[in-house]
Structures are given as C-alpha cells and as structure tokens.
N, C-alpha and C positions, 0 to 999 in steps of 0.2 A: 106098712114098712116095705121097704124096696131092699133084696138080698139075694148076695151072692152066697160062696162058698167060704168070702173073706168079710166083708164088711154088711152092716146092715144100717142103714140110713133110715131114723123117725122124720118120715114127709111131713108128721105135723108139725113138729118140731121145727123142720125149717120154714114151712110158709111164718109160722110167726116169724120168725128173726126176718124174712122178707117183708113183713108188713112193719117190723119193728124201728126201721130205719127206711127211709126212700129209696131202695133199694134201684138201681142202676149197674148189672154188668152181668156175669156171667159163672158158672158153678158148674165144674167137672168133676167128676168120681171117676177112677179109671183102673183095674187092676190086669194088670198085664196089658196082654193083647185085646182085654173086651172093655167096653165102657159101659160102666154101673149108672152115670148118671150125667146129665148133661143137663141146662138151663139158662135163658137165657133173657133176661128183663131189661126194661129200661130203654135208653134211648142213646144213642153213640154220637148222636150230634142234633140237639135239640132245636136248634135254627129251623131244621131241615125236614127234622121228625124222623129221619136214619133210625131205625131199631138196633138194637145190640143183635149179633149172630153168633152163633157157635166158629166164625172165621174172625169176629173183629179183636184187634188187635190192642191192649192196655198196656201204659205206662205202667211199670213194679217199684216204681221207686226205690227203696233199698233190697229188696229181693235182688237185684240184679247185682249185688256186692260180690254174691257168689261169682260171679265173673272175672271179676277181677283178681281175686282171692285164684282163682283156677288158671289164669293167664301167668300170674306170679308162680303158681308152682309149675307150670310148663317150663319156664327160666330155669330153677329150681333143679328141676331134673336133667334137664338140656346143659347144668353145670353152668350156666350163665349168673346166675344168684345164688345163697346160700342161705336158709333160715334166719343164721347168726350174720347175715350180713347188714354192718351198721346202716343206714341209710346216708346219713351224713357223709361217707363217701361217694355217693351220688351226688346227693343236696348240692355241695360246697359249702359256698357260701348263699347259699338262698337258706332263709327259714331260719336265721341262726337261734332262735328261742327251741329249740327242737332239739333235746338233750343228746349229745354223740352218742349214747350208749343204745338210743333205740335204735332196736334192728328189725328187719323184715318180720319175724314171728311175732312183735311185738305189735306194729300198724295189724297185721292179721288177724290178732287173737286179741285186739281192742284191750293190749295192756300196755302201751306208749305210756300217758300218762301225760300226751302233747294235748292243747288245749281244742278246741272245736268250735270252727267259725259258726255252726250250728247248733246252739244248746241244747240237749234235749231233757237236761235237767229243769228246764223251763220251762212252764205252761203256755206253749206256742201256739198262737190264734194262726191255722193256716192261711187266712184271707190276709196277713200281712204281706208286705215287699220286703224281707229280711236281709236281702241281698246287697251289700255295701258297693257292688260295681254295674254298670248296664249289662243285663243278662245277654244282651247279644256279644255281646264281648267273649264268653263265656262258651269258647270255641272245642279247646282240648284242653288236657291236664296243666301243662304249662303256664295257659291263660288264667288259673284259679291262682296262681303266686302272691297276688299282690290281695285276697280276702283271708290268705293261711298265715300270713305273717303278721307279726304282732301280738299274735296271741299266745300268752302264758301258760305252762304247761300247768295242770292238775297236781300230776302225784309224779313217782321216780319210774323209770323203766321199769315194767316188769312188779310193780306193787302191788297192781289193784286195775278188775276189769270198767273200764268205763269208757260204753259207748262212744263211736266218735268217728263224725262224717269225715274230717280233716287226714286221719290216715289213711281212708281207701283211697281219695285225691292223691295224699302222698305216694301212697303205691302207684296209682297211675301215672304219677312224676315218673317215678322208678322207671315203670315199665317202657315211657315214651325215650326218656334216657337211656338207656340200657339197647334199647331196639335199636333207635335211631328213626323212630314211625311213631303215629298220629296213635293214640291209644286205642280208638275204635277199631282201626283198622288190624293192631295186636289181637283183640280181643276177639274177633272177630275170623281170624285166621286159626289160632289158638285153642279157642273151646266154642266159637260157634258152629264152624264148618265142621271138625269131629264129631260133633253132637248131634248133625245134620237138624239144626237149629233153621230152617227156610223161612220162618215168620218173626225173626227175630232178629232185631236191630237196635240200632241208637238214631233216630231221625230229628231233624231238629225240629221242632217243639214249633214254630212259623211255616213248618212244608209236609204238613202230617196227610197223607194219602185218604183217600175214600173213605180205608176198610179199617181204617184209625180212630179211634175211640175220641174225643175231644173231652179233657180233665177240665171239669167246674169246680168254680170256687165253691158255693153254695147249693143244697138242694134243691131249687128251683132257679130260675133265670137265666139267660146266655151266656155270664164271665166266664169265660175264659181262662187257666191258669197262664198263657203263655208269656205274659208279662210278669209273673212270682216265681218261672225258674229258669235256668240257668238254658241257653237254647238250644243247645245240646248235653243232653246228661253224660256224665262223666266217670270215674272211678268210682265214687263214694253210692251211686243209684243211677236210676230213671230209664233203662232199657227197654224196648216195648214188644212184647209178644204175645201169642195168643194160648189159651188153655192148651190145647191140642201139645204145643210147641215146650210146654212146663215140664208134663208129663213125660216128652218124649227128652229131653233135656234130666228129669232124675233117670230116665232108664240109659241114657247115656253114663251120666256121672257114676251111677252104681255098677257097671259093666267093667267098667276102668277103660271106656272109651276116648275120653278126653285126656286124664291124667290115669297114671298106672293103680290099679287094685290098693297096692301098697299106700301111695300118696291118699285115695281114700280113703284107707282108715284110720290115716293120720288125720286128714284135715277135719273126721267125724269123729274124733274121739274126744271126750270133754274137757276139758281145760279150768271151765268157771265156772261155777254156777251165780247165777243171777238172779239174785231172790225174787228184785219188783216184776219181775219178766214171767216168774216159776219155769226158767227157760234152762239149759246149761249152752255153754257155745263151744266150740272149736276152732276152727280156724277155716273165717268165712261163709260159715253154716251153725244158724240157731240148731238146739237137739232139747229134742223130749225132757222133762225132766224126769222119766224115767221110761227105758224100753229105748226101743234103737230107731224110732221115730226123727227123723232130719225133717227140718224146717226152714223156709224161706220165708219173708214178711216182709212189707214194708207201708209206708203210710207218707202223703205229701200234699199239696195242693192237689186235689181234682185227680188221687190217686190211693186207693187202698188195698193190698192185693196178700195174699196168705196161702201157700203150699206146704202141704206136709206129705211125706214121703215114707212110706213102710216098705224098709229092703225086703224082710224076710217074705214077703208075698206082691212085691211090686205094685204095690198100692197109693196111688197118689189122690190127694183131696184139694183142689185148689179154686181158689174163687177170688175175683177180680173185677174191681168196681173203677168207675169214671168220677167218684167223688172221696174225700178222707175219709168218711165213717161209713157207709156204706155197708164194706166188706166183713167187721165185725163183725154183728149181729149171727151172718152166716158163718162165719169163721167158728164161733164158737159150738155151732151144731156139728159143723163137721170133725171138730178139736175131740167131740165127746166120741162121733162114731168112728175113729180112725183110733184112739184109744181102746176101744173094748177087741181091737185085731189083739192084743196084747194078752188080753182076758182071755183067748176062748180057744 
C-alpha cells in the first residue's frame, strides 16, 4: 500500500486494472502541495516509439465541459448573462427546434431536453466517422450550426436530466455571441489564464506538438483518431492537458480563483441524480453520489480521462489515457481509494 495522511492507494489493485486493459497514459495522485502518486505507461506516439511522460499532454474529451460551464459563469457574474437567460435570444433565428424556454441553466445542468447530434443513448462504436460534416470544417462554435439543427428536442425544459453534447456547443454559441471572440480564445482568457492553466489548450487535432499524446482508434496499430473528430474541440469536450495541469486547475476552481467561492458552490451543488452513472451533477461538474467528491470524465475516439477532486483535503486522483477504454480499469481503483477519504 502507498499512504499518506489522506488517501491510501492498493498498488496491487492497480497493476491489475493496468494489465486489465492495454493500458496507454498516465496516473496522478496528488494532495496538496505533495504528490502521492505519479505513473506513467504506454506510448504517446506509436510510429515513433515516444513513451508517455509525466509532461505529455492528453486530449479529455468531455472533462473539458467544465470549461465552458466556467466561461458562462464568468459572463454570469460580469452581469453579461443570466442563469434564466433564454438562449433563443441569442440563437435567433438559428436552431429553431430549440424550445424558447431553454435557458442558460438548463444547456448547464443537461436539463434542455434539445436533442443531441451525439447519442449517447446509443451503443456508439468509437472507430465510427459519426460526424455528418468534414471535420476540418469544424473550426469554432459557429461552425457546428449546420450538425445542431434538425434535431428534435427529447423532453420539455427543465423535465428531465439527459446528457447532451449539443448544449455545451450551444453555450459556446452563447459564449462566441455574447463576446464577439472565437470561443477558445474566451475560454482561454476566462478560466484558463486564472487557473494558471500553462499546459492546457484546444489545438487542432492535424498540428499536435511533440509532447502531445496522439489518440488511437484501436489498442494496437497506427489510426489515428484525427479523421473521427472534430479539428478543433469545441464547447461540448476535447481540450488537452496534462495531469500536473488537472490537479492544479481543481485547486484553482476550489480556491474561487477562476469564478468567485460563491459561484462554486453553486455550480457543485447537486441538481440530479443519475442513476445509470450512480453519479449526481451540477452545473458543469459530475459529484459523488455521495460526500463532496467533484468529478470530471470523459471518453472519445483515442481518448479516456477521469478526475476526482476531494475539497476537504485537496485531493485529486486523475488518470488519462491515449485510447477509449484504457482509463477505466484504472479509474475504478482510484474511484475506491479516493472514497475511503470520506470513511476515515
């Protein structure tokens, strides 16, 4: 066993979940100021034979939601937006399947009830091309207009939580409207620079640097995902950063460095619970289903990544993989030791 004063991590326990799946990325433990745990496997660019480092850099897929979700309430507070503010006055005339009643807290807190160019009610084979328009197309917020529309809303405003890539797009509409600027460059200004976020960005997915992770389709072979997403990630996921950069990114958020103390405890407070998940959400942040544990996740082509966050001892557990499934296996070992902080 590996132990601090706050968490204690079973090493056998994780090599299996390492040997359990092909395991490709990287596994931090970190409380406070000291790091409990650090690892790092696999290969960051197979071509090449690149090893993963405790510096290289992974795609999060939808973990990166919380970004957006944090840009919005910078507006929010700035008196530029309003919770209850409908979106449809922004929209216009774009998206008219998009009920007037949804408002800002509703795209947040995945209660719209607009439909989602991405099902995830769906048993999605990530080696598909799901993308109805050429992904290089697929520049800023704006550019997604023409895969959002069309699609039929679920349920009524405000009914029922269900997930849904189409409203964090929608907010980054918001956001790029509202500014009068390119979404990345909001986001980026907003809660990356306050967070002193330096390893973390949106790059396009055709211009990925050295110390960048390259996302596989498959556990063995070259693909590539660059052709399965979008070439620059948008509102809804796909930002890329490094463990180091997670960690220091919740001790920012829990500080009320990015958004005020207050706005924190709003956007961590539960809202839903989500049974298939055993998850509850807030607004822009998975939460424990029980204990004051905040969560980040997500999963994509050649992308599977998992942060959990313990305020009361500034405990983050996060681990970040170069393929979909990857990151599970380990996810779940550290699900169990980041839990028993609750216990003891």
């Amino acid at each position: 066993m590996s132990t601090t004063e706050s968490i204690i991590i079973d090493e056998r326990a994780l090599q299996a979940a390492f040997d359990e799946e092909p395991f490709s990325g990287i596994v931090r433990v970190d409380s406070g100021d000291l790091s409990v745990w650090r690892s790092a496997h696999g290969m960051a660019d197979r071509a090449s034979e690149r090893p993963v480092s405790e510096s290289t850099r992974f795609a999060i897929a939808s973990g990166s939601k919380a970004f957006t979700a944090l840009a919005i309430m910078r507006l929010v507070e700035d008196g530029r937006l309003a919770l209850d503010t409908a979106v449809r006055g922004v929209l216009g005339d774009d998206l008219p399947l998009i009920d007037d009643a949804v408002t800002v807290e509703h795209l947040l807190g995945h209660t719209s009830g607009i439909g989602d160019y991405i099902d995830e009610d769906d048993d999605l084979d990530v080696s598909e091309f799901f993308l109805g328009v050429p992904v290089h197309t697929l520049t800023t917020a704006e550019a997604f207009l023409p895969l959002l529309d069309g699609i039929p809303p679920k349920a009524a405003p405000g009914e029922t939580f269900a997930y849904c890539n189409s409203g964090y797009v929608v907010l980054a509409i918001v956001l790029e409207r509202v500014t009068g600027r390119v979404f990345h460059e909001v986001v980026h200004d907003l809660v990356l620079v306050p967070a002193g976020l330096v390893d973390t960005s949106f790059p396009r997915t055709d211009e990925l640097d050295g110390n960048h992770a390259r996302g596989y389709v498959f556990d063995d072979g070259l693909r590539v995902n660059t052709l399965h997403l979008p070439v620059r990630a948008n509102g809804d996921g796909g930002a890329s950063t490094t463990a180091a950069d997670v960690h220091r990114f919740w001790r920012a958020f829990s500080a009320g460095r990015i958004v005020s103390p207050e706005t924190v405890a709003l956007m961590t407070a539960p809202r839903s619970f989500v049974e298939d998940e055993e998850m509850r959400y807030g607004l822009g942040f998975w939460l424990n289903e029980t204990g004051p544990g905040v969560v980040l996740e997500g999963c994509d082509v050649g992308s599977s990544f998992r942060s959990v966050h313990h305020p009361p001892t500034a405990t983050t557990a996060t681990v970040m993989s170069n393929t979909a499934d990857g990151a599970w296996p380990v996810a779940r070992v550290l699900a169990d030791a980041m839990a028993q902080l609750d216990e003891r």
